[in-house]
Residue, then its C-alpha position, 0 to 999 in steps of 0.5 A: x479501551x476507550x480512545x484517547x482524548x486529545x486536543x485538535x483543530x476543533x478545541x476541546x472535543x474529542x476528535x477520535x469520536x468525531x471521525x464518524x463518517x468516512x469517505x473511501x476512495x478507491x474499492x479495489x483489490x485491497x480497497x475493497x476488504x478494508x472499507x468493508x471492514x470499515x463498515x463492520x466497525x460500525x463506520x459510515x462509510x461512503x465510496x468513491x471509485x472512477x469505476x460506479x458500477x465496482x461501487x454500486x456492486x460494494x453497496x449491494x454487499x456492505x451497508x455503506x453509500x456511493x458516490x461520484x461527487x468528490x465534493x459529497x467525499x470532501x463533507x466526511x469526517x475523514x477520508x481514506x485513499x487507496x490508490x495505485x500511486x501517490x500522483x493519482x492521489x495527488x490528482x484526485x485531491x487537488x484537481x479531480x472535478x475541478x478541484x471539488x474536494x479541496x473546494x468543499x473540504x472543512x478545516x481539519x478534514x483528515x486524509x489517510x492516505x493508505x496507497x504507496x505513494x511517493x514520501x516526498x510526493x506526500x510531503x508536498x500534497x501534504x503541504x498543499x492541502x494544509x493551505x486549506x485547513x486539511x491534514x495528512x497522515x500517510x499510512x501504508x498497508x503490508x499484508x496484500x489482500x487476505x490480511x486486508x480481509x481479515x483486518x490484519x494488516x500492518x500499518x505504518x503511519x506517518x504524519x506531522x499532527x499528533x493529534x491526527x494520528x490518534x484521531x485516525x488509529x480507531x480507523x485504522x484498527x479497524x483494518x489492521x492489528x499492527x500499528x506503526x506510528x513511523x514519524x513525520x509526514x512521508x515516513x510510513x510511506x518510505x516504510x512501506x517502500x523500503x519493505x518492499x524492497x527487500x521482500x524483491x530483493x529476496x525474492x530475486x535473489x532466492x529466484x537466481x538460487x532457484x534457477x542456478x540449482x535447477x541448471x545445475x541439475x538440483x531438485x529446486x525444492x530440495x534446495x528451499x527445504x534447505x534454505x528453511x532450515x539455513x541461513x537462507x531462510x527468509x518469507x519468500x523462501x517459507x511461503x512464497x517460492x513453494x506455494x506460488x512459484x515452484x507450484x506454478x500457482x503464482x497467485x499472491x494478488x500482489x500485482x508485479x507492476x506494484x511491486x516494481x512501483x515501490x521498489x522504484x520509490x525506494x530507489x528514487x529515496x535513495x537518490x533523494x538522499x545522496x545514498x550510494x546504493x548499488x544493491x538498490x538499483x540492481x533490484x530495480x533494474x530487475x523488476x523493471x525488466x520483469x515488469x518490461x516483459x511481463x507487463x503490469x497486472x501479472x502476479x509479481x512472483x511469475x517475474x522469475x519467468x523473465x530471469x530464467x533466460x536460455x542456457x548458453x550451452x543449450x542447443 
Protein backbone atom coordinates (compact mmCIF):
# COMPACT_ATOMS: atom_id res chain seq x y z
CA UNK A 1 0.00 0.00 0.00
CA UNK A 2 1.25 3.49 -0.83
CA UNK A 3 1.88 5.49 2.32
CA UNK A 4 -0.59 8.05 3.68
CA UNK A 5 -0.47 11.73 2.53
CA UNK A 6 -0.76 14.18 5.44
CA UNK A 7 -0.16 17.56 6.09
CA UNK A 8 3.41 18.70 8.00
CA UNK A 9 5.65 21.36 8.80
CA UNK A 10 6.91 21.45 5.13
CA UNK A 11 3.16 22.34 3.60
CA UNK A 12 1.60 20.17 1.46
CA UNK A 13 4.43 17.53 0.53
CA UNK A 14 4.30 14.26 1.74
CA UNK A 15 6.27 14.17 4.52
CA UNK A 16 6.41 9.94 4.43
CA UNK A 17 8.20 10.23 1.02
CA UNK A 18 10.60 12.89 2.41
CA UNK A 19 12.12 10.74 5.15
CA UNK A 20 14.95 9.55 2.77
CA UNK A 21 17.93 9.61 4.47
CA UNK A 22 18.27 8.38 8.17
CA UNK A 23 20.91 9.21 10.57
CA UNK A 24 21.34 6.06 13.41
CA UNK A 25 22.60 6.73 16.41
CA UNK A 26 24.10 4.05 18.38
CA UNK A 27 25.24 0.22 16.17
CA UNK A 28 24.89 -1.65 19.19
CA UNK A 29 23.40 -4.99 20.21
CA UNK A 30 19.87 -4.11 18.77
CA UNK A 31 21.34 -1.07 16.96
CA UNK A 32 22.84 -2.96 14.72
CA UNK A 33 20.17 -5.37 13.01
CA UNK A 34 17.72 -2.40 12.88
CA UNK A 35 19.71 -0.05 10.87
CA UNK A 36 20.79 -2.98 8.76
CA UNK A 37 17.28 -3.44 8.13
CA UNK A 38 17.00 0.21 7.39
CA UNK A 39 19.25 -0.37 4.75
CA UNK A 40 17.61 -3.41 3.20
CA UNK A 41 14.59 -1.10 3.09
CA UNK A 42 16.19 0.91 0.59
CA UNK A 43 16.90 3.87 3.22
CA UNK A 44 20.14 6.02 3.16
CA UNK A 45 21.25 5.37 6.28
CA UNK A 46 24.10 7.06 7.95
CA UNK A 47 25.89 5.93 11.67
CA UNK A 48 27.03 7.49 14.33
CA UNK A 49 28.33 5.61 17.30
CA UNK A 50 30.97 6.83 20.00
CA UNK A 51 32.98 3.67 19.12
CA UNK A 52 34.25 4.61 14.91
CA UNK A 53 35.98 1.39 14.56
CA UNK A 54 31.92 -0.58 15.39
CA UNK A 55 30.79 1.96 12.60
CA UNK A 56 33.40 1.56 10.08
CA UNK A 57 33.02 -2.50 10.61
CA UNK A 58 28.87 -1.72 9.87
CA UNK A 59 29.78 -0.11 6.75
CA UNK A 60 31.93 -3.03 5.55
CA UNK A 61 28.79 -4.97 5.92
CA UNK A 62 25.69 -2.95 4.69
CA UNK A 63 25.69 0.09 2.03
CA UNK A 64 25.43 2.59 4.38
CA UNK A 65 28.05 5.66 5.51
CA UNK A 66 29.52 6.68 8.84
CA UNK A 67 30.19 9.13 10.50
CA UNK A 68 31.63 11.20 13.82
CA UNK A 69 29.95 14.52 13.30
CA UNK A 70 26.44 15.19 15.10
CA UNK A 71 26.14 18.00 12.65
CA UNK A 72 26.50 15.64 9.39
CA UNK A 73 23.63 13.28 11.77
CA UNK A 74 21.65 16.60 12.23
CA UNK A 75 21.24 17.25 8.03
CA UNK A 76 19.21 13.76 7.57
CA UNK A 77 15.65 13.34 7.08
CA UNK A 78 15.27 12.02 10.10
CA UNK A 79 17.38 10.33 12.78
CA UNK A 80 16.90 7.36 14.99
CA UNK A 81 18.37 6.93 18.32
CA UNK A 82 19.17 3.53 19.97
CA UNK A 83 20.85 4.06 23.24
CA UNK A 84 21.26 2.38 26.51
CA UNK A 85 19.21 5.53 28.76
CA UNK A 86 17.09 8.48 27.91
CA UNK A 87 19.81 10.84 29.65
CA UNK A 88 22.63 9.56 27.35
CA UNK A 89 20.18 10.73 24.55
CA UNK A 90 19.34 13.36 26.10
CA UNK A 91 23.04 14.25 26.04
CA UNK A 92 24.11 13.58 22.80
CA UNK A 93 20.99 15.62 21.28
CA UNK A 94 21.32 18.76 23.45
CA UNK A 95 25.06 18.96 24.44
CA UNK A 96 27.12 16.39 22.49
CA UNK A 97 29.93 18.31 20.52
CA UNK A 98 28.89 21.31 21.58
CA UNK A 99 25.49 21.34 20.78
CA UNK A 100 26.08 20.36 17.06
CA UNK A 101 23.01 18.78 16.42
CA UNK A 102 20.35 21.15 17.52
CA UNK A 103 22.89 23.57 15.95
CA UNK A 104 22.40 22.08 12.45
CA UNK A 105 19.05 20.71 12.80
CA UNK A 106 16.24 22.16 10.32
CA UNK A 107 12.66 22.78 11.43
CA UNK A 108 10.96 19.47 11.21
CA UNK A 109 13.78 17.44 11.43
CA UNK A 110 12.30 13.91 13.18
CA UNK A 111 13.68 12.20 16.16
CA UNK A 112 12.88 8.43 16.92
CA UNK A 113 13.88 8.07 19.95
CA UNK A 114 13.83 3.78 19.70
CA UNK A 115 16.09 3.38 23.31
CA UNK A 116 14.25 2.96 26.75
CA UNK A 117 14.42 6.01 27.90
CA UNK A 118 12.53 7.71 30.84
CA UNK A 119 8.61 8.93 29.74
CA UNK A 120 9.03 12.04 31.71
CA UNK A 121 12.55 12.56 30.59
CA UNK A 122 11.09 12.44 26.79
CA UNK A 123 8.76 14.91 27.49
CA UNK A 124 11.32 17.35 28.45
CA UNK A 125 13.93 16.43 25.79
CA UNK A 126 10.75 16.48 23.85
CA UNK A 127 9.94 20.16 24.58
CA UNK A 128 13.36 21.43 24.33
CA UNK A 129 13.99 20.33 20.85
CA UNK A 130 10.71 21.57 19.83
CA UNK A 131 12.28 25.21 20.57
CA UNK A 132 14.25 24.49 17.56
CA UNK A 133 11.43 23.26 15.06
CA UNK A 134 12.64 19.45 15.82
CA UNK A 135 10.03 16.96 16.80
CA UNK A 136 10.03 13.81 18.86
CA UNK A 137 8.45 10.45 18.66
CA UNK A 138 9.33 7.84 21.40
CA UNK A 139 9.43 4.35 20.08
CA UNK A 140 10.50 1.48 21.99
CA UNK A 141 11.41 -1.95 20.86
CA UNK A 142 10.14 -5.51 22.74
CA UNK A 143 11.46 -8.59 20.95
CA UNK A 144 15.66 -8.35 21.88
CA UNK A 145 17.97 -8.99 19.26
CA UNK A 146 16.63 -11.98 16.78
CA UNK A 147 13.38 -10.29 16.38
CA UNK A 148 15.80 -7.08 15.74
CA UNK A 149 17.37 -9.08 13.00
CA UNK A 150 14.43 -10.54 11.61
CA UNK A 151 12.53 -7.10 11.68
CA UNK A 152 9.80 -8.47 13.83
CA UNK A 153 10.11 -6.25 16.40
CA UNK A 154 7.13 -4.78 18.40
CA UNK A 155 6.97 -0.97 18.41
CA UNK A 156 5.34 1.10 20.69
CA UNK A 157 5.14 4.51 19.43
CA UNK A 158 4.15 7.68 21.18
CA UNK A 159 4.18 11.20 20.27
CA UNK A 160 2.27 14.70 20.21
CA UNK A 161 2.50 15.16 16.12
CA UNK A 162 0.28 12.92 14.23
CA UNK A 163 1.73 13.67 11.17
CA UNK A 164 5.00 12.45 12.44
CA UNK A 165 3.84 9.57 13.45
CA UNK A 166 2.72 8.63 10.16
CA UNK A 167 5.79 10.04 8.74
CA UNK A 168 7.78 7.77 10.80
CA UNK A 169 5.76 4.28 10.32
CA UNK A 170 7.60 3.51 6.72
CA UNK A 171 10.73 3.79 8.98
CA UNK A 172 9.50 1.75 11.53
CA UNK A 173 8.03 -1.01 9.52
CA UNK A 174 11.00 -1.62 8.26
CA UNK A 175 12.31 -2.80 11.63
CA UNK A 176 9.22 -3.99 13.11
CA UNK A 177 5.57 -6.04 12.06
CA UNK A 178 3.91 -4.83 15.08
CA UNK A 179 2.83 -1.21 15.37
CA UNK A 180 1.49 0.59 18.47
CA UNK A 181 0.77 3.80 18.15
CA UNK A 182 0.41 4.43 22.39
CA UNK A 183 -0.25 8.36 22.66
CA UNK A 184 1.12 11.22 23.50
CA UNK A 185 4.83 11.88 23.86
CA UNK A 186 6.31 9.51 26.68
CA UNK A 187 3.68 6.92 26.46
CA UNK A 188 5.40 4.12 24.39
CA UNK A 189 8.26 4.59 26.52
CA UNK A 190 6.14 3.74 29.51
CA UNK A 191 4.84 0.80 27.43
CA UNK A 192 7.86 -0.60 27.17
CA UNK A 193 8.97 -0.11 30.70
CA UNK A 194 5.84 -1.30 32.14
CA UNK A 195 6.15 -4.61 29.83
CA UNK A 196 9.35 -4.89 31.17
CA UNK A 197 8.07 -5.00 34.51
CA UNK A 198 6.07 -7.73 34.24
CA UNK A 199 8.18 -9.88 32.13
CA UNK A 200 10.98 -9.46 35.88
CA UNK A 201 7.98 -9.85 37.71
CA UNK A 202 7.45 -13.09 36.04
CA UNK A 203 10.70 -14.11 35.72
CA UNK A 204 11.04 -13.45 39.53
CA UNK A 205 8.49 -14.87 40.64
CA UNK A 206 8.84 -18.26 38.32
CA UNK A 207 12.74 -18.15 39.62
CA UNK A 208 11.41 -18.52 43.50
CA UNK A 209 9.02 -21.26 42.28
CA UNK A 210 12.06 -22.77 40.71
CA UNK A 211 14.26 -22.69 43.84
CA UNK A 212 11.48 -23.27 46.27
CA UNK A 213 10.67 -27.03 44.07
CA UNK A 214 14.26 -27.70 43.88
CA UNK A 215 14.65 -27.51 48.09
CA UNK A 216 12.10 -29.21 48.22
CA UNK A 217 13.54 -32.04 46.35
CA UNK A 218 11.21 -31.55 43.00
CA UNK A 219 12.81 -32.06 39.61
CA UNK A 220 12.55 -28.16 38.52
CA UNK A 221 11.43 -29.07 34.90
CA UNK A 222 8.83 -31.33 35.93
CA UNK A 223 7.44 -28.42 37.74
CA UNK A 224 7.82 -25.79 34.35
CA UNK A 225 6.36 -28.54 32.39
CA UNK A 226 3.42 -28.20 35.01
CA UNK A 227 3.24 -24.53 34.85
CA UNK A 228 2.64 -24.78 30.78
CA UNK A 229 0.11 -26.63 31.04
CA UNK A 230 -1.37 -24.60 34.59
CA UNK A 231 -2.65 -21.26 35.52
CA UNK A 232 1.41 -20.62 35.90
CA UNK A 233 1.95 -20.63 32.22
CA UNK A 234 3.49 -17.37 31.16
CA UNK A 235 6.60 -16.32 28.49
CA UNK A 236 9.17 -17.23 30.85
CA UNK A 237 7.87 -20.36 31.93
CA UNK A 238 7.32 -21.34 27.91
CA UNK A 239 10.70 -20.32 26.62
CA UNK A 240 12.79 -18.66 28.82
CA UNK A 241 13.29 -20.86 32.15
CA UNK A 242 13.98 -24.19 30.03
CA UNK A 243 15.81 -23.05 27.33
CA UNK A 244 18.14 -20.24 29.27
CA UNK A 245 17.87 -21.08 32.89
CA UNK A 246 17.36 -24.63 33.51
CA UNK A 247 19.87 -25.39 30.69
CA UNK A 248 22.16 -23.13 32.13
CA UNK A 249 22.31 -21.26 28.64
CA UNK A 250 21.58 -17.91 29.84
CA UNK A 251 22.20 -16.30 26.79
CA UNK A 252 18.88 -13.95 25.81
CA UNK A 253 21.17 -11.10 24.76
CA UNK A 254 18.83 -9.15 26.78
CA UNK A 255 21.73 -7.68 29.33
CA UNK A 256 20.58 -7.95 33.28
CA UNK A 257 21.51 -4.14 33.67
CA UNK A 258 18.67 -3.36 31.00
CA UNK A 259 16.34 -5.13 32.38
CA UNK A 260 16.68 -3.84 35.80
CA UNK A 261 16.92 0.14 33.96
CA UNK A 262 13.46 -0.32 32.97
CA UNK A 263 12.17 -1.70 35.71
CA UNK A 264 13.39 1.27 37.64
CA UNK A 265 11.61 3.46 35.30
CA UNK A 266 8.59 1.77 35.62
CA UNK A 267 9.00 2.06 39.52
CA UNK A 268 10.05 5.84 39.32
CA UNK A 269 6.40 6.21 37.11
CA UNK A 270 4.69 4.81 39.62
CA UNK A 271 6.11 7.20 42.21
CA UNK A 272 5.57 9.92 39.37
CA UNK A 273 1.97 9.47 39.56
CA UNK A 274 1.07 9.11 43.11
CA UNK A 275 0.74 5.17 42.63
CA UNK A 276 0.89 2.86 45.75
CA UNK A 277 2.40 -0.03 44.39
CA UNK A 278 4.16 -2.19 46.54
CA UNK A 279 4.58 -5.26 43.99
CA UNK A 280 6.41 -2.71 41.86
CA UNK A 281 8.89 -1.77 44.22
CA UNK A 282 9.50 -5.31 45.46
CA UNK A 283 10.42 -6.21 41.86
CA UNK A 284 12.66 -3.39 41.80
CA UNK A 285 14.41 -4.22 44.61
CA UNK A 286 15.28 -7.60 43.50
CA UNK A 287 16.68 -6.91 40.29
CA UNK A 288 18.72 -4.45 41.70
CA UNK A 289 20.18 -6.88 44.19
CA UNK A 290 20.75 -8.91 41.30
CA UNK A 291 22.19 -6.35 39.40
CA UNK A 292 24.42 -5.52 42.67
CA UNK A 293 25.81 -8.64 42.60
CA UNK A 294 26.16 -9.77 39.32
CA UNK A 295 26.96 -6.68 37.71
CA UNK A 296 25.78 -4.84 34.25
CA UNK A 297 26.48 -7.00 30.95
CA UNK A 298 25.37 -10.19 32.76
CA UNK A 299 22.36 -11.88 30.62
CA UNK A 300 19.22 -11.03 33.01
CA UNK A 301 18.26 -14.55 33.26
CA UNK A 302 21.43 -15.62 35.45
CA UNK A 303 19.94 -12.89 38.20
CA UNK A 304 18.55 -16.16 39.64
CA UNK A 305 22.04 -16.74 40.56
CA UNK A 306 21.63 -14.19 43.16
CA UNK A 307 18.36 -15.44 44.76
CA UNK A 308 19.22 -18.69 45.32
CA UNK A 309 20.83 -17.90 48.63
CA UNK A 310 22.31 -20.87 51.35
CA UNK A 311 19.72 -23.27 52.65
CA UNK A 312 19.37 -22.11 56.30
CA UNK A 313 19.48 -25.94 57.58
CA UNK A 314 22.65 -26.77 55.24
CA UNK A 315 25.55 -27.53 57.13
Amino acid sequence: MPPRKCLNVWGSTEMSDAIKNIGFIGIGTMGWPMAANLVKAGFAVTVFDLSPDRSQDFIRDHAAKATTSLADIAKQDAIVTMLPTGKIVREVLVNGQQGAFLQNAKAGTLVIDMSSSEPTLTRQLAAHLAQTGVILLDAPVSGAEPRAKAGTLAIMIGGDDQAAIEAAKPVLNAMGNRLFVTGNCGSGHACKALNNLLGATAFAATSEAVLIAERFGLDPRILVDILNVSTGKSFISEVVMKEHVLDGKFATGFKLGLMAKDVQIAADLAEAVGLDAPVTHMVNQRWAEALGKLGFDADNTEAIKSWQGTPENSE
